[in-house]
N, C-alpha and C positions, 0 to 999 in steps of 0.2 A: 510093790508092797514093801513093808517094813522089816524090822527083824520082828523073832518070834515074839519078845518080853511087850511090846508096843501093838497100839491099835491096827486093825489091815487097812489098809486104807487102796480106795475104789476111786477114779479119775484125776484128775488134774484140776486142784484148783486154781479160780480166777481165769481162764480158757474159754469159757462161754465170754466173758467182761472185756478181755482184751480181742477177742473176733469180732465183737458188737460194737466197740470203739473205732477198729480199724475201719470197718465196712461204714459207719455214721461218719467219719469222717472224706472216704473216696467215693461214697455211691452218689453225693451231690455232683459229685463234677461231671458224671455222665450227662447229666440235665443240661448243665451250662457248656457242655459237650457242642450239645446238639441243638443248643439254644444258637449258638455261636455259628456253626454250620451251618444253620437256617438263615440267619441275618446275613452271612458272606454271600451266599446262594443270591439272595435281594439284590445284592448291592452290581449283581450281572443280569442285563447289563441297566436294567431301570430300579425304580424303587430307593436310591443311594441316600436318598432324607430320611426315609425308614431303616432301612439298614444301619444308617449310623446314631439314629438315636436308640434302635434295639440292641446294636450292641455296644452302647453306651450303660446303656439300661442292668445288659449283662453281664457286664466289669465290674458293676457296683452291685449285684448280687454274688459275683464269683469271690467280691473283696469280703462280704459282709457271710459268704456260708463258708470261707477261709476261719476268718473268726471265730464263727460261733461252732465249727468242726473243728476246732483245737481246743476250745474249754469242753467240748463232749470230747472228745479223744481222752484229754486227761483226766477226766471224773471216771470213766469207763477203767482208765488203768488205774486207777487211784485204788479205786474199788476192786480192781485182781490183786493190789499187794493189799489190801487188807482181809482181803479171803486166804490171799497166803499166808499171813499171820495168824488167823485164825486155825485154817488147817497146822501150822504147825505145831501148834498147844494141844490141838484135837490129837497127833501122830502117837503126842505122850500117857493117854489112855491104854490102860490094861489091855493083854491082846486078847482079853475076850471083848473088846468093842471092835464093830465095823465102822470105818467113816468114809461116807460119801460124799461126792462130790457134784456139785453142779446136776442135780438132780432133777430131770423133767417129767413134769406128773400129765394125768389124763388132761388137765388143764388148760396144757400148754405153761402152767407156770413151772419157772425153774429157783429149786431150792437150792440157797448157797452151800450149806452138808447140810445132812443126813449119819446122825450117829448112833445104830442098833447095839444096845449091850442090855447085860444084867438087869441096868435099870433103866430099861424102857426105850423108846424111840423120842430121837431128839430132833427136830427138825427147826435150822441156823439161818437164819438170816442176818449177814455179817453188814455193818453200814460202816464210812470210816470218814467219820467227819470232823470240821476243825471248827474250834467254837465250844461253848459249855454248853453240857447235854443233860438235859434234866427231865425229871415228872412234876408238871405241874397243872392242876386241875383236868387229873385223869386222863392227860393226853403228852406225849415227847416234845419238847421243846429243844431249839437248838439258839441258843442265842437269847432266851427269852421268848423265841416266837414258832410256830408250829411250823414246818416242812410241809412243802405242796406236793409231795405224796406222804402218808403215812405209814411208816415201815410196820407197825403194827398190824392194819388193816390185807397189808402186803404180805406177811410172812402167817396171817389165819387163814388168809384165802388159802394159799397155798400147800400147809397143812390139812384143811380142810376137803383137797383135790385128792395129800396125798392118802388121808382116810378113805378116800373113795376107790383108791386104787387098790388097794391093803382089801378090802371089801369083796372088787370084783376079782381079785386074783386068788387071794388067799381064802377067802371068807371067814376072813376074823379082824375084826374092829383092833382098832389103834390105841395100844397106851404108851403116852409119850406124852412130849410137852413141844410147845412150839413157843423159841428163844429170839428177842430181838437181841446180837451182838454187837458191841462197836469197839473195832479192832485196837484203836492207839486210846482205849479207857477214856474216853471225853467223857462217861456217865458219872455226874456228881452225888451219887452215891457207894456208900461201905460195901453194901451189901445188894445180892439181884433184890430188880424192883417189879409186882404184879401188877400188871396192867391184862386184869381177868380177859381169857383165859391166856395171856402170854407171860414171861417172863422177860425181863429187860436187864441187861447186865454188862458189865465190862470182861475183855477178852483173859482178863486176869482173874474171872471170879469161874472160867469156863470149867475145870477140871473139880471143881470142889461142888458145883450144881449140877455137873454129870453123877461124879463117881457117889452124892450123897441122896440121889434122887430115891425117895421111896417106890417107888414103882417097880414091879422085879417080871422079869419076861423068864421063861425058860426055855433049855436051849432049845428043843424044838421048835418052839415059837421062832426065835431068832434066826436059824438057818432058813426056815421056811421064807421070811420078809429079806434076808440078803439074798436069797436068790432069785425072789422077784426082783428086786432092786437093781439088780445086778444087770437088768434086761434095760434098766433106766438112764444109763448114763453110756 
């Protein structure tokens, strides 16, 4: 936790991104493990034509999931240091906010934070991409061209899980807003941008669309969803 003047802050960000990196990267080798094992097996004391083009075969998958398990490796930790940036701007909120972290709803989907204060429930979904970041015909573009998941559709489902959670625990509906973040400001815009019902913003506009949000929880309210939450992480 923080000092007392600052947000309390609840897990460890980017811990979920670099577990998911590590394991995307070593859990293919088990495969080519056992691929490899199998083909040696062949090659005693008959079969030695097929053993040697199977494990020919599986050199050239072990070279080629080498590869493509180091550019997911790094996208995965790219992604825990831009949750770390973002938690650390979230840390400098009033200590009447909570912020959480790596939050898993009934969904199974997981929220990058989670920030319960005075004004309302914020649920973060931080992306930290290189390229210009823009709104353009109603939809994120990166470079010009839309991303083959959309962080959008990603962080309402998940909001939308975590109303359901708020629902069956607490039985009081969710006022909050659910935020697309991007940690190193690629969005080419001044000011956050609606993309109904989300907001889309840069890491540096975080503290000024928390702390101005109209929305107002009172404390009751707010103790009651931190310690559901609390069950969540």
């Amino acid at each position: 936790m923080t000092l007392s003047q600052t947000a309390m802050i609840h897990g460890e960000p980017g811990e979920r991104a670099r577990t998911t990196g590590i394991l995307r990267l070593f859990y293919p080798f088990l495969f080519t493990g056992v691929a490899i094992g199998f083909f040696i097996g062949l090659a005693f004391p008959s079969h030695r034509t097929l053993a040697g083009v199977g494990l020919l075969l599986t050199a050239a998958a072990l070279i080629w999931i080498i590869r493509d398990g180091l550019k997911r490796f790094e996208a995965f930790f790219k992604g825990a240091r831009g949750e770390e940036r973002v938690a650390a701007i979230l840390a400098m909120l009033p200590s009447d906010y909570h912020v959480f972290h790596n939050v898993v709803t009934q969904g199974a989907e997981t929220i990058d934070h989670v920030v319960i204060g005075p004004t309302g429930v914020f649920a973060i979904e931080t992306k930290f991409w290189q390229g210009r970041v823009a709104i353009e015909d109603g939809a994120i573009t990166i470079n010009g061209h839309r991303p083959s998941r959309d962080p959008v559709q990603q962080v309402k489902a998940a909001y939308r899980h975590l109303q359901d959670f708020c629902l069956a625990t607490s039985n009081s509906s969710l006022s909050g807003q659910a935020v697309v973040c991007f940690a190193n400001n690629a969005l080419d815009a001044e000011n956050p941008q609606n993309l109904d019902p989300v907001l889309i913003c840069n890491a540096n506009m975080m503290l000024t669309l928390i702390e101005q949000a109209p929305a107002r929880m009172t404390r009751v309210e707010r103790d009651r969803l931190v310690t559901f939450l609390e069950q969540k992480i």
